[in-house]
C-alpha positions in Angstrom: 0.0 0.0 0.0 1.4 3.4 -0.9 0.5 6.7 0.4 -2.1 8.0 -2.3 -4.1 4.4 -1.1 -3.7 5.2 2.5 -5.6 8.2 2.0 -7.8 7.2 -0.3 -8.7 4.9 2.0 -8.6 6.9 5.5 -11.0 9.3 2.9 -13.3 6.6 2.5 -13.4 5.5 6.1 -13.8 9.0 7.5 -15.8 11.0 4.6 -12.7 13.2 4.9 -12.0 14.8 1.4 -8.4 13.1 -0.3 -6.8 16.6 0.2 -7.7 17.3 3.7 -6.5 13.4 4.6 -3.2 14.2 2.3 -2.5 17.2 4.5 -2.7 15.2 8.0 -0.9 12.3 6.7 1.7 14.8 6.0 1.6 16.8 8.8 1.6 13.4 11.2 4.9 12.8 9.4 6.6 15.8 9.9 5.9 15.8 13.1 7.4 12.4 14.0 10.6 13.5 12.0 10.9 16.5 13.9 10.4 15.1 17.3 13.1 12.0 15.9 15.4 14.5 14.8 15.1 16.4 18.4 15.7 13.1 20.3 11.8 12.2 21.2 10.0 9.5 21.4 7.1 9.3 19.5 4.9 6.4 20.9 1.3 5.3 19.7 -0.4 3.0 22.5 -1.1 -0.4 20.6 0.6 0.6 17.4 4.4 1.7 18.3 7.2 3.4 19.2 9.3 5.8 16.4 12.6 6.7 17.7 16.1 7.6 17.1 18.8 5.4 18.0 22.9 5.7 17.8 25.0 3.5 15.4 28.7 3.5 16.7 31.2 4.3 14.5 32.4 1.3 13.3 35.0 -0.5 10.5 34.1 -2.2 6.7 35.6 -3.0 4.0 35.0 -1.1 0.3 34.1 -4.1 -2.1 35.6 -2.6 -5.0 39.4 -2.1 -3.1 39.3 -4.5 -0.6 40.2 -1.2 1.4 39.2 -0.9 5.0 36.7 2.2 5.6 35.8 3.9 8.8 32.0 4.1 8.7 30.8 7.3 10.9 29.1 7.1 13.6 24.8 8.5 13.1 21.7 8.5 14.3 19.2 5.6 12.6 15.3 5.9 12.8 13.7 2.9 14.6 10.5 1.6 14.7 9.4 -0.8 17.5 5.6 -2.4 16.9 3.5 -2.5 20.0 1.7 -5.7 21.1 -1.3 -4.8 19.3 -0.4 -4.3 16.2 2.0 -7.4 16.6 -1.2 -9.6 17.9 -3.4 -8.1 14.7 -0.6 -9.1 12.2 0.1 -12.6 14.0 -3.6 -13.8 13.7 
């Protein structure tokens, strides 16, 4: 499912116009990559948890060269499912 069928759908289960859906979908988004980006939890009871975690720096090897590389440390989003959603998906 891609975004244009999420809200097509959320339209169709809300009577919400396509537009108006569009806008929130977008705006919910934003605001979860904002409040990553800051360091925040963002945590929907019975559906998840977005966060950012660290990723040490840490050593690999460019397949062309056979060279050792020294791959930076950074920040990785993370998404951790909540029991409900893992109990609706499991059944």
């Amino acid at each position: 499912m891609n975004k244009s069928e999420i809200v097509a759908k959320i339209a169709e289960d809300t009577s919400c116009k396509k537009g108006d859906v569009e806008k929130i979908l977008d705006a919910f988004v934003a605001n979860v990559k904002d409040a990553m980006a800051k360091g925040e939890k963002v945590q929907l009871v019975g559906f998840g948890t977005f966060e950012a975690k660290d990723r040490a720096e840490k050593e690999g090897v460019n397949p062309a060269t056979g060279e050792k590389i020294k791959i930076a440390a950074c920040k990785v989003p993370s998404f951790k499912a909540g029991k409900a959603l893992k109990d609706e998906v499991n059944k």
